[in-house]
C-alpha positions in Angstrom: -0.8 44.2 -67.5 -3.5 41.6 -67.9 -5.6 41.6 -64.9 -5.2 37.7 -64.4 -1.3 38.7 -64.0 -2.5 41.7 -61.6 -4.3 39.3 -59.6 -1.4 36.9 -59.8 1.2 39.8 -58.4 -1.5 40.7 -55.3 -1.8 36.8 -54.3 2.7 37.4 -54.4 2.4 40.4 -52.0 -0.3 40.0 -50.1 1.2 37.4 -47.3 4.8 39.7 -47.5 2.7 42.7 -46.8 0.7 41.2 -44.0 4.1 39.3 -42.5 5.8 42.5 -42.6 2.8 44.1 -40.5 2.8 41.1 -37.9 6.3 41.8 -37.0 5.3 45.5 -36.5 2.4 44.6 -34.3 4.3 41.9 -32.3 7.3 43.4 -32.1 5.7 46.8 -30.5 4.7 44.6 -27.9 8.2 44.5 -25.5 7.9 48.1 -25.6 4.0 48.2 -24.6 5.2 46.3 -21.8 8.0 48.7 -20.6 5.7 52.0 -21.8 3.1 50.8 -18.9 5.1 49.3 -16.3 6.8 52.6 -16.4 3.0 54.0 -15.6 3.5 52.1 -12.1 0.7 49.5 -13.6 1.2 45.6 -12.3 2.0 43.0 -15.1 -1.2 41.3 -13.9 -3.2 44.8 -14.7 -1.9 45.0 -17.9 -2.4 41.5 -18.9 -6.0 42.0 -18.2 -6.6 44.9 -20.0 -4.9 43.7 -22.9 -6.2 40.0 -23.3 -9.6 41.4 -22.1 -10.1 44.0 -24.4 -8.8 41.3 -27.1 -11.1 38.8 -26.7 -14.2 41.8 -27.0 -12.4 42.3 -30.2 -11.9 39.1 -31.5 -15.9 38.3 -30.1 -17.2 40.7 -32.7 -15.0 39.5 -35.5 -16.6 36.1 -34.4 -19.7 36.8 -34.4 -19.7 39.1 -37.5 -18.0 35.5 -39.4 -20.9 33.5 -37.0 -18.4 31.2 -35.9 -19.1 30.4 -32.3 -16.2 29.3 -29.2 -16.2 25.7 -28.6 -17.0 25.1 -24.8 -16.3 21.6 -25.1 -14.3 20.0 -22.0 -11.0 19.6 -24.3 -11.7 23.5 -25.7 -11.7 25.2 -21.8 -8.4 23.0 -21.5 -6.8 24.2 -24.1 -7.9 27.8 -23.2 -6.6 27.6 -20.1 -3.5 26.1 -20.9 -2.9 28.1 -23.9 -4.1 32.0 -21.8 -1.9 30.8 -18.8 0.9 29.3 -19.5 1.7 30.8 -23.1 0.0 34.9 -22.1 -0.5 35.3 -18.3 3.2 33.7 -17.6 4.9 34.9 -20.4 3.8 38.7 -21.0 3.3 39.2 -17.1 7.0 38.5 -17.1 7.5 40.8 -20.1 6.1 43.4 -18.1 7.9 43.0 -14.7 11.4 42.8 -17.0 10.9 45.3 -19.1 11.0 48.1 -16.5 14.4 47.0 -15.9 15.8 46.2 -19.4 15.5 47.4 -22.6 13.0 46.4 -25.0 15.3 45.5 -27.4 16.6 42.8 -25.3 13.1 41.3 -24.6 12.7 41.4 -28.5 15.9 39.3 -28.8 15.2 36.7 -26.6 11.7 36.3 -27.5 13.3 34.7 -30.9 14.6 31.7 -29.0 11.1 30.2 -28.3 11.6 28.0 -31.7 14.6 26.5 -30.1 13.1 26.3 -27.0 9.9 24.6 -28.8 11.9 22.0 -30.2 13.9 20.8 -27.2 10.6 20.3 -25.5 9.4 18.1 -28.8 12.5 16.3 -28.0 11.9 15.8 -24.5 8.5 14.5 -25.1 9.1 12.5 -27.9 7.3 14.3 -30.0 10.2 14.8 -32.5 13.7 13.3 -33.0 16.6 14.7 -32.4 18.1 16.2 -35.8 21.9 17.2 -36.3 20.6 20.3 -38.0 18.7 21.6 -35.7 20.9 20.2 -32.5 23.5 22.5 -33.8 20.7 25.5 -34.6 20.2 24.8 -30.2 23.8 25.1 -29.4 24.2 28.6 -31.4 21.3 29.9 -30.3 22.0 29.2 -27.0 25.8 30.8 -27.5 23.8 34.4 -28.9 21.7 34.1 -25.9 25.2 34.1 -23.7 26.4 37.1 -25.7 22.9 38.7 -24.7 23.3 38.8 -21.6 26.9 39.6 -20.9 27.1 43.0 -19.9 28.8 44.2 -22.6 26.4 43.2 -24.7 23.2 44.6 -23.7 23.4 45.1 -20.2 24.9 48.3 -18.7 25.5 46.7 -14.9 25.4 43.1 -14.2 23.1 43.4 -11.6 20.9 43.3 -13.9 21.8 39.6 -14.7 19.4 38.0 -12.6 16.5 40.0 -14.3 17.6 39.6 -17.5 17.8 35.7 -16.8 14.4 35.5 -15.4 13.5 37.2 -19.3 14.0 33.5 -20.8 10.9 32.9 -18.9 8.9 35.0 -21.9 9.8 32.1 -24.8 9.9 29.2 -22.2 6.3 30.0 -21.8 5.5 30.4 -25.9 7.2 27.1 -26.2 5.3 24.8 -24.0 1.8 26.8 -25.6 3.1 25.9 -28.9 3.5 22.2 -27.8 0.3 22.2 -26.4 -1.0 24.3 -28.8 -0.5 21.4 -31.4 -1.0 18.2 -29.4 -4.4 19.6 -27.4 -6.4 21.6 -30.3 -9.6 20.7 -30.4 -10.7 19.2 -33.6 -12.2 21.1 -36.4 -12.4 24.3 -34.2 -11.8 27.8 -35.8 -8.9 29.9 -35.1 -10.1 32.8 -34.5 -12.9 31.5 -32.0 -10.2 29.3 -30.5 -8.4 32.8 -29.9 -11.2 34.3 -28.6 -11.2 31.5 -25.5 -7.9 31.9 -25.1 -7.9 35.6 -24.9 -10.8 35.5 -21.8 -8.6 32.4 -20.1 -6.0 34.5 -19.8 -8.0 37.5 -18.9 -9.7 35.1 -15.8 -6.1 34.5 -14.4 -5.0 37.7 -14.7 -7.7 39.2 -13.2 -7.0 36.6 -10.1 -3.9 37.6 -9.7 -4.4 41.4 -10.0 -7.4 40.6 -7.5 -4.9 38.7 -5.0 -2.2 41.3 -5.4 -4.8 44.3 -5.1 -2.9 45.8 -8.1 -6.7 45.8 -10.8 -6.7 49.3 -12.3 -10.4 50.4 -13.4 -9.6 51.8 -16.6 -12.8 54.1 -16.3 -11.1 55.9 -13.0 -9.8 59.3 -14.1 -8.9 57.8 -17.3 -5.3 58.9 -18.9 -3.0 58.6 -21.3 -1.7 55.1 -20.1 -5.4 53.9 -20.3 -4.9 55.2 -23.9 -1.7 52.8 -24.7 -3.5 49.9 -22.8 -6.0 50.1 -25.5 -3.6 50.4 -28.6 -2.3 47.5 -27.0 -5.3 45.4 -27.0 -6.1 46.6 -30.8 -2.6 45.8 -31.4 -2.8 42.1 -30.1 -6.1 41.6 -31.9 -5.0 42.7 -34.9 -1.8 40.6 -34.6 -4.1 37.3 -33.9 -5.9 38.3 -36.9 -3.1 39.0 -39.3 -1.5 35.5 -37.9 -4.3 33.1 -39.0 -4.9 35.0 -42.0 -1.2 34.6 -43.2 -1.9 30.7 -42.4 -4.4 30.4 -44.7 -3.0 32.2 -47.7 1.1 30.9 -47.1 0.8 28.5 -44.4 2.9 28.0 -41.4 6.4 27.8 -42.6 6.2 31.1 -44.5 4.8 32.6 -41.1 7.7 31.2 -38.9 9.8 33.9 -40.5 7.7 36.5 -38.9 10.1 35.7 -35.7 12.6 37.6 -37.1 10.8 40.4 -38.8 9.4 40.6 -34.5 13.0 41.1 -33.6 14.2 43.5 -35.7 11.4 45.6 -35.3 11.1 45.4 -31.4 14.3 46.8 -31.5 14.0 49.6 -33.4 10.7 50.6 -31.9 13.0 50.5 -28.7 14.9 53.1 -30.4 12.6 55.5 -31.9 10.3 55.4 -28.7 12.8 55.3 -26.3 16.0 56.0 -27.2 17.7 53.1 -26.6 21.0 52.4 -27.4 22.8 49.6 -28.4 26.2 48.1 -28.7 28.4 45.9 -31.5 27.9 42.5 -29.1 24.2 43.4 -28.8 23.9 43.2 -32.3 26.4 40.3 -33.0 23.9 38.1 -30.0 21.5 39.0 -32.4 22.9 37.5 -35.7 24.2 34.5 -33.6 20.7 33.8 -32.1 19.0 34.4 -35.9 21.6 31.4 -37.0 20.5 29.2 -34.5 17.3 29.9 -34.9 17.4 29.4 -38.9 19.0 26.2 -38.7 16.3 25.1 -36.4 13.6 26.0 -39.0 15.7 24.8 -41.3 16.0 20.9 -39.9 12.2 21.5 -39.6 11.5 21.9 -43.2 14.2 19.5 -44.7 11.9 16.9 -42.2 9.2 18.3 -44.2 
């Protein structure tokens, strides 16, 4: 083999490989959440230590590429909208749900937040309304109703009103992703751009954890949940990393599929680490809510 054709094969694998090791990282993260609020640490704790720990990361990466954060008025904006509405809301809520539901579950409705995303656009005029992806909402929102009937992935419906409050996780990515498009700062990088996000969210978490009296100094008697918190700061780092990369070499569309990849593995790493089980309807919600969410993308890239 020639090496321009070797070179040619590497450019073909290289953004598969790197999808493939997004939805690893992101998907671990439903059952980060439920590892450490089973520790008896607050969401607002763990949202700290994670986004903090991030944003060091991501600094050095920064610094080592000498691209510096914006501190522009419309940069601390979109840091604070981006680290409190799209992290501190949404992954304080994964935490708090998790110890009541199965990670799995959390992985499944974290794929609605394209559907979510769009019906926002709609609502603010941002996009039209397309058949194609009107009917993607309507499915999606029928695998979200098989998700949480009881039968489906819940063993008591008691549990319904926590499993509701869950939708809250992709409500929250949605609006970021709204905002995320309409407020970027111009000509900023992504990675610095991550960086403010990351320590935004750190500041409100920190203020909640503060208000709450739930802030857990790592360096007290340190222990093995101290150890996962870390993982999951790498783990979120890396993820941010791997995401912009997989931007610049396949660009946005190919990355949307990484939803899915997210899914599927957040609910095996819900198996292997904690033995969850799962049923038939669990996994017919899941098919039904991939439709919806396919023909979503799908309206998106015919527009395209």
């Amino acid at each position: 083999m020639s090496q321009e054709n070797e070179s040619q094969t590497g450019i073909r694998w290289l953004p598969l490989i790197m999808l493939i090791v997004l939805g690893a990282f992101w998907g671990a993260n439903p059952s980060y959440s439920k590892a450490l609020a089973a520790s008896q640490l607050s969401p607002a704790a763990v949202v700290f230590w994670q986004t903090f720990l991030a944003g060091v990361l991501l600094s050095l990466v920064c610094l080592v590429r000498g691209k510096p954060v914006p501190l522009t008025r419309r940069a601390i904006i979109y840091y604070l909208v981006i680290g409190l509405v799209g992290i501190d809301i949404s992954y304080m809520t994964m935490v708090f749900v998790t110890k009541y539901v199965t990670a799995g579950y959390a992985s499944v409705v974290i794929l609605l937040s394209p559907v979510l995303t769009y019906i926002f656009a709609t609502l603010f005029r941002l996009e039209k309304i397309n058949p194609v992806r009107a009917i993607g909402i309507a499915i999606g929102f029928m695998g979200a109703g098989l998700l949480v009937f009881p039968k489906g992935s819940l063993p008591s419906p008691d549990l319904l009103p926590i499993a509701l409050m869950a939708f809250i996780i992709p409500t929250g990515f949605a609006a970021a992703n709204i905002y995320s498009e309409w407020g970027r700062p111009k000509g900023a990088d992504n990675e610095a751009l991550a960086v403010g996000t990351m320590f935004a969210a750190a500041g409100g978490a920190l203020i909640v954890a503060s208000i709450d009296g739930t802030f857990h100094p790592i360096w007290d008697a340190p222990g093995q949940r101290d150890l996962i918190l870390l993982a999951h700061a790498c783990s979120t780092a890396i993820a941010f990393m791997l995401f912009y990369r997989i931007v610049m070499i396949a660009g946005a569309v190919y990355l949307s599929q990484v939803g899915y990849l997210g899914t599927l593995f957040g609910v095996a790493w819900g198996i292997v680490i904690f033995g969850e089980s799962t049923t038939i309807w669990f996994w017919v919600a899941i098919l039904v809510v991939g439709v919806g969410v396919g023909l979503v993308n799908l309206g998106k890239r015919k527009k395209s």
